[in-house]
Structures are given as structure tokens and as C-alpha cells.
N, C-alpha and C positions, 0 to 999 in steps of 0.2 A: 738634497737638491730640491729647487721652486719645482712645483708640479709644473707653471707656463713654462717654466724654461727647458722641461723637460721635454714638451709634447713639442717645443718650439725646434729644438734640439732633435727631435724625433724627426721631424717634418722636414728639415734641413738637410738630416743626412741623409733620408729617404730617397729625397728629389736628385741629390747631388752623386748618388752612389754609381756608381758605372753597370752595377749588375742591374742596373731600373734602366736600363740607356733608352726603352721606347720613349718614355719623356723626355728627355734632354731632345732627343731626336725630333721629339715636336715642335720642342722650342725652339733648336734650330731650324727646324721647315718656316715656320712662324718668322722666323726674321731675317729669311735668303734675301730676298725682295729687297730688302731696306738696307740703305748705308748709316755711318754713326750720326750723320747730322738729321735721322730721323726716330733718335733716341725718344722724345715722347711716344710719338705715334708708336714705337715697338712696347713700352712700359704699357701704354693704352693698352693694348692688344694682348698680352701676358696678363694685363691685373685682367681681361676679360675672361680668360680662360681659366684662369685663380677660380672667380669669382663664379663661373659654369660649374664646375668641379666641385667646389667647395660647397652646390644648394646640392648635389648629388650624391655629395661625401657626405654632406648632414642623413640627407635622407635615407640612406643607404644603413647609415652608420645605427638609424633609428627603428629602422625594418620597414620604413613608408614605402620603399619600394625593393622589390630583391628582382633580379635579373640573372641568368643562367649565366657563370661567369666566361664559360668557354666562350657564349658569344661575344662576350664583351672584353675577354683577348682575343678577339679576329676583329670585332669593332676598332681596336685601340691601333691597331699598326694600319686599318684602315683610312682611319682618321691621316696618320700621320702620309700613307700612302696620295690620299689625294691633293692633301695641302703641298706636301714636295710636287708632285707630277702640275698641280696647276699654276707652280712658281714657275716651271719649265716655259709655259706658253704666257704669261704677266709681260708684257711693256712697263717699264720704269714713270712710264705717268699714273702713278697711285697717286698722287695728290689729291686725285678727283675727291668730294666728302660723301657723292655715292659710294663708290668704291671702297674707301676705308670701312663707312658705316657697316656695310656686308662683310667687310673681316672682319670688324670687331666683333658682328654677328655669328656668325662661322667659329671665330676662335671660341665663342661663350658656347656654343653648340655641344662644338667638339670637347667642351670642358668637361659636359654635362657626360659624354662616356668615357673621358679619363678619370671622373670619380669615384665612378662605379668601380673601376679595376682598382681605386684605392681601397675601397671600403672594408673588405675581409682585414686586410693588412692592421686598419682602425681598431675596426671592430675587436680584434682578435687582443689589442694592446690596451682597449679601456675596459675592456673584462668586465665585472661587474661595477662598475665604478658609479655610485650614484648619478653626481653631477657630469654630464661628458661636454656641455655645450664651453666651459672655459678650456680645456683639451683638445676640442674639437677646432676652437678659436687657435692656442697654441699651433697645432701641426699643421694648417691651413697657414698660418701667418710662415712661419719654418719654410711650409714649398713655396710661398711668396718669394722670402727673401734668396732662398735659391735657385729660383726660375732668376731673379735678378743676375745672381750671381753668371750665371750661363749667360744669358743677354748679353751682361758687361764685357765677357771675356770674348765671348763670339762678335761681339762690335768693335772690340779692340782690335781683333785680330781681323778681321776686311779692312779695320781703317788702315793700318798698318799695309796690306798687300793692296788696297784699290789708291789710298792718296800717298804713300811712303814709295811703294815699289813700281805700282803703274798698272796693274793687273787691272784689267777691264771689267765693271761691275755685272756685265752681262757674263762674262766670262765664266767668274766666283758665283755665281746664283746659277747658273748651267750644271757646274762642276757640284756643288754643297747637294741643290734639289737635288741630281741625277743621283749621287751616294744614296742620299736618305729615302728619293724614291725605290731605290732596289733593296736596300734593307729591308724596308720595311715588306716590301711585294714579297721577301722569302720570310718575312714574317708571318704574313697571312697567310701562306702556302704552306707553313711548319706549325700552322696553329690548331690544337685538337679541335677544334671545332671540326674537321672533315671529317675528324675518325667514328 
């Protein structure tokens, strides 16, 4: 098998696995707020947080920075903690291009501690491998195209319940944040970082 398609392959099922759900979980916090006819702005905002992740995962990947990982699963459902709980109190005028500019902000932020929690993971699968930056490209491009994946299904699924059934979109972003804010609050509460 291609080495890219492997790492590509790698990155994919990585992102897409249920046993990783703090990500998905992000990505749906990340796109409670938006309905499907704000498909760029959500892509914007996901390639942001690819794109945080991904100088983090290099970095990490390369020993430029190492980070006590306990903190950085108590950081990771943190992340996710705030972005849910601050969907709860968001008005539907996100149009503003203040407003977006600071989540794309925010999401590239947040990137930057979800890569850290990728990085053992990385690190651990290019072993001694001379070259890692086309690998590194691969599995990075993999959790792209499955943070896509998630998007797609979770925009399918509000258009279907806010424009097909009538479900109120304040309603579905009450209901999604409030799930994902309390998962993840017994995230952080179950995370060895206290012990």
C-alpha cells in the first residue's frame, strides 16, 4: 500500500473512530450555531482548526515542544467545554465578520491543544521513519477530510429537522450545546489531571 494513503487512511479513521468521540464532539460544538446554508463559514472554521492542530502535531510530532499530556486531556474536553456552553448564550446574528473573524480565531486556538493530544498517537506510528513531513501531510489531510465528513452528516441532519420537520434552530443548538457541554464538563471532571 502508498505510504500517503496510508497515513491519509490513518488520519481518517483516526478522526472518524467513535472511541476518539472528544473530537467529533468538537466539531459538533463548532457547528451548533450554523444551519446548512452556512456551509462555507462551517468548512472556514474546521479547515481553521485542521490547520491549529496540524502546526501543533508538526511540532509536537518533531519534539519542538512537549507538553505534560494529562494536561492536555483536561485542556481537550476543556476546549470542547467552552465552545458548547458559549453556543448556549450566541444570538443567530453571527454574520457579523467581527464575530466570525474571532471563531475562526478561537477554533485555530483550540486547534493548537487538540494536536498536542494527537501527537504521541503520531509520533508513536512514524517510529523511526526518516522523512515524516509527507506522513505528517497524509494524516493531517485524513482528519481534514473527516472532520468534513462529520460536518456533512451533522448539516444534513439540522437541515432535515430545522427546514424538513420545523424544529426551531434555537431549539437544536440548546439541545446539541447542552449534550456536548455536559459530556464533556464529566470529561474534565474524570480527567487524571486531579489525581
Amino acid at each position: 500500500m502508498n505510504e500517503f494513503y496510508m497515513y491519509l487512511q490513518l488520519g481518517l479513521e483516526h478522526i472518524l473512530d467513535i472511541q476518539g468521540y472528544d473530537h467529533i464532539l468538537f466539531i459538533l460544538a463548532l457547528c451548533a450555531i450554523y444551519v446548512a446554508g452556512d456551509w462555507k463559514k462551517i468548512l472556514i472554521l474546521v479547515t481553521a482548526f485542521t490547520v491549529g492542530h496540524s502546526i501543533t502535531l508538526a511540532l509536537a510530532t518533531f519534539r519542538v515542544i512537549n507538553i505534560d499530556m494529562t494536561l492536555i486531556e483536561m485542556l481537550i474536553p476543556a476546549t470542547i467545554f467552552v465552545t458548547a456552553f458559549s453556543n448556549i448564550f450566541r444570538s443567530r446574528s453571527i454574520r457579523n465578520a467581527a464575530y466570525l473573524n474571532n471563531n475562526y480565531l478561537l477554533a485555530l486556538f483550540f486547534g493548537f491543544i487538540h494536536g498536542m493530544g494527537f501527537s504521541n498517537y503520531l509520533r508513536a506510528l512514524l517510529g523511526k521513519e526518516a522523512k515524516v513531513l509527507k506522513p505528517l501531510f497524509a494524516f493531517n489531510l485524513g482528519l481534514e477530510v473527516g472532520q468534513i465528513i462529520i460536518v456533512g452528516i451533522f448539516t444534513l441532519i439540522s437541515f432535515i429537522l430545522i427546514t424538513i420537520l420545523g424544529v426551531k434552530q434555537r431549539d437544536w443548538k440548546l439541545v446539541v450545546s447542552s449534550a456536548i457541554a455536559g459530556i464533556a464538563l464529566m470529561m474534565i471532571v474524570q480527567s487524571d489531571y486531579w489525581n
